[in-house]
DRENROLUM-943436 format. One line per field, with one value per residue (C-alpha): residue number from 1; residue in one letter; x, y, z. Coordinates in steps of 0.02 Angstrom, whole numbers, plus 50000, padded with zeros to 5 digits. Layout:
# DRENROLUM-943436
pos: (NUM; ...) $
code: (A; ...) $
c1: (X; ...) $
c2: (Y; ...) $
c3: (Z; ...) $
***
This chain:
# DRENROLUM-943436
pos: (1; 2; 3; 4; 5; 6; 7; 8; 9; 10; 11; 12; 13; 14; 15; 16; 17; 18; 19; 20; 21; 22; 23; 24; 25; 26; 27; 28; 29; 30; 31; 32; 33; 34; 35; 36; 37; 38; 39; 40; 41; 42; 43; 44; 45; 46; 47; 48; 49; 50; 51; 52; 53; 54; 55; 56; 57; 58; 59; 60; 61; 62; 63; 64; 65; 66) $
code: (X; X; X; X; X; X; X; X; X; X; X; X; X; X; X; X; X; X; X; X; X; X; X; X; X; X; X; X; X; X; X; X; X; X; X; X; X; X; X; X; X; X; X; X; X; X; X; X; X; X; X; X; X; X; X; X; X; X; X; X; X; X; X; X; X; X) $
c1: (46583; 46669; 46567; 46404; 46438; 46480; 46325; 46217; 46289; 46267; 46458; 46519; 46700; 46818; 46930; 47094; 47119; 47254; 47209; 47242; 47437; 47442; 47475; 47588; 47734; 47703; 47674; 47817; 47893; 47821; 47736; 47829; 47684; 47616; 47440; 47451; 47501; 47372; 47208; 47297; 47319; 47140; 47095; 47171; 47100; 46926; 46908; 46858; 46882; 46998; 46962; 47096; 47181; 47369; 47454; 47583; 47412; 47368; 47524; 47452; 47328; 47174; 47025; 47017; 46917; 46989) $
c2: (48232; 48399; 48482; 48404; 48479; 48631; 48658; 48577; 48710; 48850; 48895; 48958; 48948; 49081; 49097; 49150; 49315; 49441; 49562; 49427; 49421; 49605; 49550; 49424; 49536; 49602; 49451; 49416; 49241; 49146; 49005; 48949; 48846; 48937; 48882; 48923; 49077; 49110; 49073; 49208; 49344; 49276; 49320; 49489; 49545; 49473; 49528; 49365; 49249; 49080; 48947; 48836; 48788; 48848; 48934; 49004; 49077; 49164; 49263; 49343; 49509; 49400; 49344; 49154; 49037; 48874) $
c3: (52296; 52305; 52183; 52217; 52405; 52364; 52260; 52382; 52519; 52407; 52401; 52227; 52148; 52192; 51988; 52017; 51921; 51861; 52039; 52139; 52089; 52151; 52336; 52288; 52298; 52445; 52545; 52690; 52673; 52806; 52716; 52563; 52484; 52316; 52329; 52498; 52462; 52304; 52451; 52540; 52416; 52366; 52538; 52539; 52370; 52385; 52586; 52625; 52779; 52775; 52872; 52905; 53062; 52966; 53126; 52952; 52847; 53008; 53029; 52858; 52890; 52834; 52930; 52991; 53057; 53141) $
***
């Protein structure tokens, strides 16, 4: 379901790559979940929006959407 979605919407898969560690580091502890934290260095690197309704992702300095 998830992938036939995604293509039907046009949306493409975001790899996880070496450059996004680089904010890793440097990311204050407020949310303590690794994936969590990997869409938000994601985020950072890529300048692109988040959408999720995560009051602890928007303390981050990325976009989001609710």
């Amino acid at each position: 379901f998830i992938i036939k979605a995604r293509i039907d919407h046009g949306i493409s898969s975001l790899p996880i790559i070496e450059s996004d560690f680089q904010a890793l580091g440097k990311l204050p502890d407020y949310h303590r979940d690794p994936f969590d934290r990997m869409i938000i260095c994601q985020s950072i690197e890529n300048s692109l929006p988040i959408v999720t309704s995560d009051s602890l992702i928007k303390q981050y300095p990325v976009k989001s959407f609710s």
